[in-house]
Each structure stands twice: as C-alpha cells, then as structure tokens.
N, C-alpha and C positions, 0 to 999 in steps of 0.2 A: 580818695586818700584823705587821712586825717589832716587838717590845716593844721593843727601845731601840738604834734605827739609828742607824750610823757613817754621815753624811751625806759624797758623796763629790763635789768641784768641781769640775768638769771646763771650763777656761776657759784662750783663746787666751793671756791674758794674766797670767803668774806674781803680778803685784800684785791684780789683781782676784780672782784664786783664793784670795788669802793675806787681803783683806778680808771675802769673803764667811765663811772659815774663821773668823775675828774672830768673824765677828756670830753665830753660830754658836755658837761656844764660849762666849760672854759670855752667852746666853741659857740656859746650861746642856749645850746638845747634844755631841754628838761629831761631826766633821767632818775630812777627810784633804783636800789641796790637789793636786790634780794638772792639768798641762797640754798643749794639743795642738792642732793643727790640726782643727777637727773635720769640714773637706772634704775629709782626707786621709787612705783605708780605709786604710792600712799604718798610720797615724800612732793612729787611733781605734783598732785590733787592738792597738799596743804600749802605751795606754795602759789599754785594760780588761786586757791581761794582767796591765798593772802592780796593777792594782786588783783582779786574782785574787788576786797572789803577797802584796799585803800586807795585804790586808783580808780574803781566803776563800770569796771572791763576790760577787755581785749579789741583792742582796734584791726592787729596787725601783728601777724605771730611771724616770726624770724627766725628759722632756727639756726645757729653757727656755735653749737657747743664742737669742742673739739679735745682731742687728747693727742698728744704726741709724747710718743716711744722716746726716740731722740736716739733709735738707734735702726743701722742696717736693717734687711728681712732678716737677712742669714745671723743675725746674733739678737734677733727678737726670739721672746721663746711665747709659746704658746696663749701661757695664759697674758702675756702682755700683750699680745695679739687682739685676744678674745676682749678683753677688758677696752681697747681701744673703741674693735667695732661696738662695743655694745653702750660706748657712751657717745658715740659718734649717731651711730645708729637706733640705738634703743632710744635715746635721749627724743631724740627728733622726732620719735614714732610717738612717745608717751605726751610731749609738750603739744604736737599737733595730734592728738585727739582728746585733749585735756580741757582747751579753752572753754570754756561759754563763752560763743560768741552773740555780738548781740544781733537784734532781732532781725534788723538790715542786713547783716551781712553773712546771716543762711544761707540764703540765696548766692553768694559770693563761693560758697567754701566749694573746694576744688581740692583731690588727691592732698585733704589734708593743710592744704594753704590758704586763708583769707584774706581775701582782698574787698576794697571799699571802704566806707568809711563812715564819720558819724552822718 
C-alpha cells in the first residue's frame, strides 16, 4: 500500500470534485480534483493522462462513481435507468481498464483492481 497517497477525484461535476477535495485535505490527506464524463472512453483516456502528467501515476484505482435517480423503480422510466447503470457501471468498467499502472503493480492487477504499491 501506498504510505502516503495523493487521493485523486474524479467527478462529473467540478463543485463536487472540489468538496470532496475539501473533506480531504481538512482531514489531513492529499487530494487533486479532476473532472469528466466517465461514459465517455476518450473523455476517461484524457483525464487518467491528465492524472499521469501531474501526479506520476496510478497507485490504487477506486472506483465509487455513482448516480442516483432519487426516485422509486416504478416512477424511474427507462432511460433514467439506462443512464444510471451506465455511469455506475460503464464508468467503473472504463476507469479500471484505463490506468497505466506502474511497473510493480502488473503483477497486482486482478478483475480490473490494483493492488500494491510504490
């Protein structure tokens, strides 16, 4: 495990990236704000490049993008559905096979998830 990770926020929305950054740094940690479509491979490629060129890589991918409806099944309609899994789910599918991870922790990667450290 990384001894003392630059947590990195990766979220649709620039104010929500820049609060979780907050809570973050107010706890002590280190945390960088970045944002992106995360249904969109070109869009998740220019944003882990981004987070190659200023942080050096990827220690330790996380994925907990989420979308909620904010409503019942029965008065969700379809494509608010679709749209949900596909940011729930696509997100996670594109972010974990997106990284360059580094050299050490090839060996690590598992269904998508890396584990280890520098």
């Amino acid at each position: 495990m990384v001894a003392d990770p630059t947590r990195l926020i990766a979220a649709q929305d620039p104010s929500f990236a820049e609060k979780c950054v907050d809570e973050v740094h107010s706890a002590g940690g280190r945390a960088e704000p970045f944002t992106c479509d995360v249904t969109d491979e070109p869009r998740v490629r220019e944003t882990v490049d981004a987070v190659v060129r200023r942080l050096g890589g990827v220690d330790v991918l996380l994925n907990g993008v989420a979308l909620r409806i904010g409503k019942g099944v029965l008065d969700t309609s379809l494509d608010e559905w679709r749209r949900q899994l596909d940011v729930i789910l696509t997100g996670a599918f594109l972010f974990a096979k997106t990284p360059p991870l580094r050299p050490e922790q090839e060996r690590d990667q598992q269904d998508g998830q890396a584990a280890g450290g520098r």
